[in-house]
C-alpha positions as a Markdown table, in Angstrom:
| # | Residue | x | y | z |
|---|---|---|---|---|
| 1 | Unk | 168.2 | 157.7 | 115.9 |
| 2 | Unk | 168.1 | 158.5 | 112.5 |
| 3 | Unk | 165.3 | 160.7 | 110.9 |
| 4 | Unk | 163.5 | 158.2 | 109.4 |
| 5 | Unk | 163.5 | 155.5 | 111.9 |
| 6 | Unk | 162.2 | 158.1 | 114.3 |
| 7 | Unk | 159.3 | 158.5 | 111.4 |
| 8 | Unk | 159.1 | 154.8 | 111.2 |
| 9 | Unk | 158.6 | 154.3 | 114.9 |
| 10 | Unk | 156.2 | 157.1 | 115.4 |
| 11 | Unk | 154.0 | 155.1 | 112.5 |
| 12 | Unk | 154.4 | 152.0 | 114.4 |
| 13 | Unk | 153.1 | 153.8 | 117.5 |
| 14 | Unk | 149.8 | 155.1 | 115.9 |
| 15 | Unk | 149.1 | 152.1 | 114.1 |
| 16 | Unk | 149.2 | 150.0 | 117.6 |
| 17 | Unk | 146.5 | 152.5 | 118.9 |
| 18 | Unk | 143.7 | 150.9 | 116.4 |
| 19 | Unk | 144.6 | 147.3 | 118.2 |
| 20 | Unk | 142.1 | 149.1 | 120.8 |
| 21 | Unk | 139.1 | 149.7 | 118.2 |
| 22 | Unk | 138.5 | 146.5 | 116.9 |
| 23 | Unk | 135.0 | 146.8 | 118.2 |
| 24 | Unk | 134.0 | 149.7 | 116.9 |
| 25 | Unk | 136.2 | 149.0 | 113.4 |
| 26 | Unk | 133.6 | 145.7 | 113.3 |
| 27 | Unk | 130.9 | 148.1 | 113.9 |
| 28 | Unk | 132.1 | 150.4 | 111.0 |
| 29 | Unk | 132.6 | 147.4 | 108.8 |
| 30 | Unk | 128.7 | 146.3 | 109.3 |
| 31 | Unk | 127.7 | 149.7 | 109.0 |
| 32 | Unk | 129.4 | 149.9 | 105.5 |
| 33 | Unk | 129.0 | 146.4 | 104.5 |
| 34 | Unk | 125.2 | 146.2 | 105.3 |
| 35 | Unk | 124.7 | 149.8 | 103.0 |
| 36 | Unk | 126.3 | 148.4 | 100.0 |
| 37 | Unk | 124.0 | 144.9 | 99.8 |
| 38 | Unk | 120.8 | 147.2 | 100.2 |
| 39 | Unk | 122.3 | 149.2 | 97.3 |
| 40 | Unk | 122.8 | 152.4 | 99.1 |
| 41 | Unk | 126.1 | 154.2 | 99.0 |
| 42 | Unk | 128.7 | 156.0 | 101.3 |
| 43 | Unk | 129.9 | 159.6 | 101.0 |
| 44 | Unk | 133.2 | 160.5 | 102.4 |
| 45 | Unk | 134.8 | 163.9 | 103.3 |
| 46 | Unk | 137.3 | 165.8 | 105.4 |
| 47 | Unk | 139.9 | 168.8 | 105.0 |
| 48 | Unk | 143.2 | 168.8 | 103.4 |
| 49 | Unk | 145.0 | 165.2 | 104.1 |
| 50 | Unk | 142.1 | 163.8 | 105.0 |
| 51 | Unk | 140.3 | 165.0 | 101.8 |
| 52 | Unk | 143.2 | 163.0 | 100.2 |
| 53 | Unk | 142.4 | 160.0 | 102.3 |
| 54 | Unk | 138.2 | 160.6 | 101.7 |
| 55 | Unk | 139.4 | 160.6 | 98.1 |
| 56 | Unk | 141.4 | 157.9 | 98.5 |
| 57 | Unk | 138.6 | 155.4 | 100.3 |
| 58 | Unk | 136.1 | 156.2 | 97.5 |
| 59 | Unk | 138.6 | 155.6 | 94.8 |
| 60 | Unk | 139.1 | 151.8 | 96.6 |
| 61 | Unk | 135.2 | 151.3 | 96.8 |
| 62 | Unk | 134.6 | 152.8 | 92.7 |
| 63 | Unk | 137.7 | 150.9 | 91.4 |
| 64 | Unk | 139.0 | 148.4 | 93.4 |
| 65 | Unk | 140.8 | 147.4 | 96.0 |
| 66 | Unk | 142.9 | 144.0 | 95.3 |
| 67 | Unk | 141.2 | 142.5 | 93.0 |
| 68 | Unk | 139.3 | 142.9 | 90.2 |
| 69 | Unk | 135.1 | 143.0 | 91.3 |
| 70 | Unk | 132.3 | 145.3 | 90.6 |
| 71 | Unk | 132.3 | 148.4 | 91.6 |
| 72 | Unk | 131.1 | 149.8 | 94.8 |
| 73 | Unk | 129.2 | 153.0 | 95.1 |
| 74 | Unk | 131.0 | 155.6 | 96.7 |
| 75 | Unk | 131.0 | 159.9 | 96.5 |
| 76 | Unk | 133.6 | 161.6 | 97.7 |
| 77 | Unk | 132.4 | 164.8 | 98.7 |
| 78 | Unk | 136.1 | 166.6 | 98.1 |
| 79 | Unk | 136.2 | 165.6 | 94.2 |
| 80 | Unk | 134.3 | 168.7 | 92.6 |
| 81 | Unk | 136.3 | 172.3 | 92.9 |
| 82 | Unk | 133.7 | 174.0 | 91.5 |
| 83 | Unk | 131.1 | 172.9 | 93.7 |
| 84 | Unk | 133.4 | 173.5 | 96.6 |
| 85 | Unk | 134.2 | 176.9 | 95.7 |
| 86 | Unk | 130.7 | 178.1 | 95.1 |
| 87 | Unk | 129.0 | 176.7 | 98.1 |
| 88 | Unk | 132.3 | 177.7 | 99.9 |
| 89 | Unk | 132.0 | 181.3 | 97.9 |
| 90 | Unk | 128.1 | 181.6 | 98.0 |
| 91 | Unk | 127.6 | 179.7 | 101.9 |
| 92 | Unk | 130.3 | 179.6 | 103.6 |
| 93 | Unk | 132.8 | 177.0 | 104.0 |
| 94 | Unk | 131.5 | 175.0 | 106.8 |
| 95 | Unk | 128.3 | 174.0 | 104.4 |
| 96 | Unk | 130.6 | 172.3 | 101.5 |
| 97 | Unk | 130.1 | 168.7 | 102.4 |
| 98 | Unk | 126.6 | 169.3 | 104.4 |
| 99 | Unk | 125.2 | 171.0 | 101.2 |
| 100 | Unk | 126.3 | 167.5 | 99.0 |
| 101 | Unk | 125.2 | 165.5 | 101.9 |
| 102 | Unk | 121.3 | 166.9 | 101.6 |
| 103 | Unk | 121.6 | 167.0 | 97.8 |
| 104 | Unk | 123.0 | 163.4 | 97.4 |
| 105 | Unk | 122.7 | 161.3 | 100.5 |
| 106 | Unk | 119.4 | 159.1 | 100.7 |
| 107 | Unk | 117.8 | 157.7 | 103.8 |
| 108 | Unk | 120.3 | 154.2 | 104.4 |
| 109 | Unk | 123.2 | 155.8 | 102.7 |
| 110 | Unk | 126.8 | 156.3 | 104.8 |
| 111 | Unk | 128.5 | 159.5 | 105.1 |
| 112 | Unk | 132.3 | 158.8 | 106.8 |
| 113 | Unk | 133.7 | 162.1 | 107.9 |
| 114 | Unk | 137.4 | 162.1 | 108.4 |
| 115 | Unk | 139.2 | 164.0 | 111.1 |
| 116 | Unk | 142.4 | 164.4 | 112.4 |
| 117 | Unk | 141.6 | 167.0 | 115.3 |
| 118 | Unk | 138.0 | 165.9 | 115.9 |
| 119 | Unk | 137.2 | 170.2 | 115.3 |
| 120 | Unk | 136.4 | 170.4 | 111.2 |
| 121 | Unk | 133.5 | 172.6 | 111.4 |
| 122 | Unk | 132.3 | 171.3 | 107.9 |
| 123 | Unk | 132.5 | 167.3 | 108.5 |
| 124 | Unk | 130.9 | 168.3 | 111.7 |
| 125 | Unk | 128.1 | 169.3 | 110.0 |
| 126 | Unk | 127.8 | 166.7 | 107.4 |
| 127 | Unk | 127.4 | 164.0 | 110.2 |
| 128 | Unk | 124.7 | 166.8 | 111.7 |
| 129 | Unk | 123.1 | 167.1 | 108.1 |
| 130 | Unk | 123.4 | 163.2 | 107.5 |
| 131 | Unk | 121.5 | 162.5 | 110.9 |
| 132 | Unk | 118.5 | 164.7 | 109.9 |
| 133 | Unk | 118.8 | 162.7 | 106.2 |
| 134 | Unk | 118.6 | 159.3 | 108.4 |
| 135 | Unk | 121.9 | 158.2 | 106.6 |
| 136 | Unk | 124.5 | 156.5 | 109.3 |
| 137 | Unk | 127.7 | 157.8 | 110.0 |
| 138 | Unk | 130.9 | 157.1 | 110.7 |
| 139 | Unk | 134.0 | 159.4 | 112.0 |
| 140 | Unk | 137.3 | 158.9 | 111.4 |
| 141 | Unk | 139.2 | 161.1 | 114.3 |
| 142 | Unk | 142.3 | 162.0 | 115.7 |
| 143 | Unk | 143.4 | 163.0 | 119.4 |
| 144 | Unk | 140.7 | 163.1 | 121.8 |
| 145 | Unk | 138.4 | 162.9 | 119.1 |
| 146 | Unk | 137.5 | 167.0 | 119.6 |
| 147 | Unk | 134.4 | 168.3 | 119.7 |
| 148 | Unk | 132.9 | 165.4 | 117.2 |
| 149 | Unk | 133.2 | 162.9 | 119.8 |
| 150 | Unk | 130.0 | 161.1 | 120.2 |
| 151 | Unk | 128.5 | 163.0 | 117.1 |
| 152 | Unk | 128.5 | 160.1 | 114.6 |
| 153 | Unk | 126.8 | 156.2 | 114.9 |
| 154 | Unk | 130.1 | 154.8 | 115.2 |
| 155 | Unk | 133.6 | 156.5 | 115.7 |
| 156 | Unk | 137.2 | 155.2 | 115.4 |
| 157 | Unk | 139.5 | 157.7 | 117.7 |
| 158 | Unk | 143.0 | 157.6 | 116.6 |
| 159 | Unk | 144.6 | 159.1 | 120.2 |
| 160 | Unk | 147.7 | 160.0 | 119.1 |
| 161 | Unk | 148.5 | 163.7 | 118.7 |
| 162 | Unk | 150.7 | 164.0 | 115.2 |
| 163 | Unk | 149.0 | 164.8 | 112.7 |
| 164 | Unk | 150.9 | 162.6 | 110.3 |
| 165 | Unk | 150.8 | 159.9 | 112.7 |
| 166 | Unk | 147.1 | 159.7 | 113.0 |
| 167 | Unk | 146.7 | 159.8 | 108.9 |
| 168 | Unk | 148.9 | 156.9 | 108.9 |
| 169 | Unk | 147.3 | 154.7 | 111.2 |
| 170 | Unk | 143.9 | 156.1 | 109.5 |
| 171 | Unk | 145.2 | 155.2 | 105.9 |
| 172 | Unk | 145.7 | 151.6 | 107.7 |
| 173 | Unk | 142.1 | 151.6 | 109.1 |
| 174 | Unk | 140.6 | 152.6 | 105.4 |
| 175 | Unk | 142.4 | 149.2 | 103.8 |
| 176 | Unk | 141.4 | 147.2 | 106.6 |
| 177 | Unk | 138.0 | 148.8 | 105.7 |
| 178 | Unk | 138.4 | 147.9 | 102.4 |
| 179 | Unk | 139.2 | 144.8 | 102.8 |
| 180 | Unk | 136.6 | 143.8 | 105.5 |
| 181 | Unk | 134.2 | 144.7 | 102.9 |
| 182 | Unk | 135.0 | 143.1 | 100.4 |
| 183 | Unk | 135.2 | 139.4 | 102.4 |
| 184 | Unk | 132.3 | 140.5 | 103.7 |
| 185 | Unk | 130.7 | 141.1 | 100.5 |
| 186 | Unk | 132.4 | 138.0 | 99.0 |
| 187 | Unk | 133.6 | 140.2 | 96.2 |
| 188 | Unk | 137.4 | 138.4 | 96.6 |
């Protein structure tokens, strides 16, 4: 088996798993869907990939998705490197998305915290910081869901244990997300 249909395969694996969280994916999709027609607005984080993918999500909601509709309000919390620096610099690391999360997020509001492990200290507390804000929250994990299982409203567990794999099958989830909401929204 060649290198890339071992890749290929291992996508199609993790991708399957979500076939098993269509209940809590039509959770997360009311969640989001039901804070964008009150006019709040989600916040999304995570670390390294999945700062790309929180980034990525956001950039869907503020721009578009497929077609061309109004824009949705979304933050991600991984945009601004001098913010992330300072607090990182002047707080500690583990309070650069909590410290946007009590400056920004509003009672209604959604922060999604992304996860591949399930054990980022700082999205950890985010979802902590956004409970005490009475914002919602959804997590976006990997493996066994690590020591964020059962933290947030509504979780989506990608068990798998590649890192890539689960990012995959997450970057899969976000466009279903995407999608959900804007059917839901009737924005398409």
């Amino acid at each position: 088996m060649s290198l890339l249909e071992h890749s290929i395969n291992g996508a199609i694996e993790a991708i399957q798993l979500l076939r098993s969280c269509e209940e809590q994916f039509e959770e997360a999709l009311s969640v989001l869907s039901d804070a964008i027609e009150r006019d709040n607005k989600i916040l999304a984080c995570g670390n390294g990939g999945s700062a790309a993918d929180a980034s990525h999500f956001m950039t869907e909601l503020l721009c578009r998705f497929r077609d061309d509709r109004r824009s949705l309000p979304g933050i991600a919390l991984t945009a601004d490197g001098s913010f992330l620096t300072a607090t990182g610099n002047d707080y500690g690391f583990d309070c650069v998305f909590s410290r946007q999360v009590e400056g920004l997020g509003r009672e209604g509001d959604v922060l999604v915290g992304i996860s591949t492990s399930g054990n980022s200290d700082n999205v950890r507390s985010a979802i902590e910081t956004a409970k005490a804000r009475k914002m919602s929250s959804i997590a976006l994990l990997g493996r066994d869901g690590g020591s964020m299982r059962g933290l947030a409203d509504v979780e989506i567990v990608v068990e798998h244990q590649d890192t890539a794999r689960i990012q995959e099958a997450q970057k899969v989830l976000i466009h279903a997300l995407c999608e959900g909401i804007e059917k839901r929204l009737n924005l398409i």
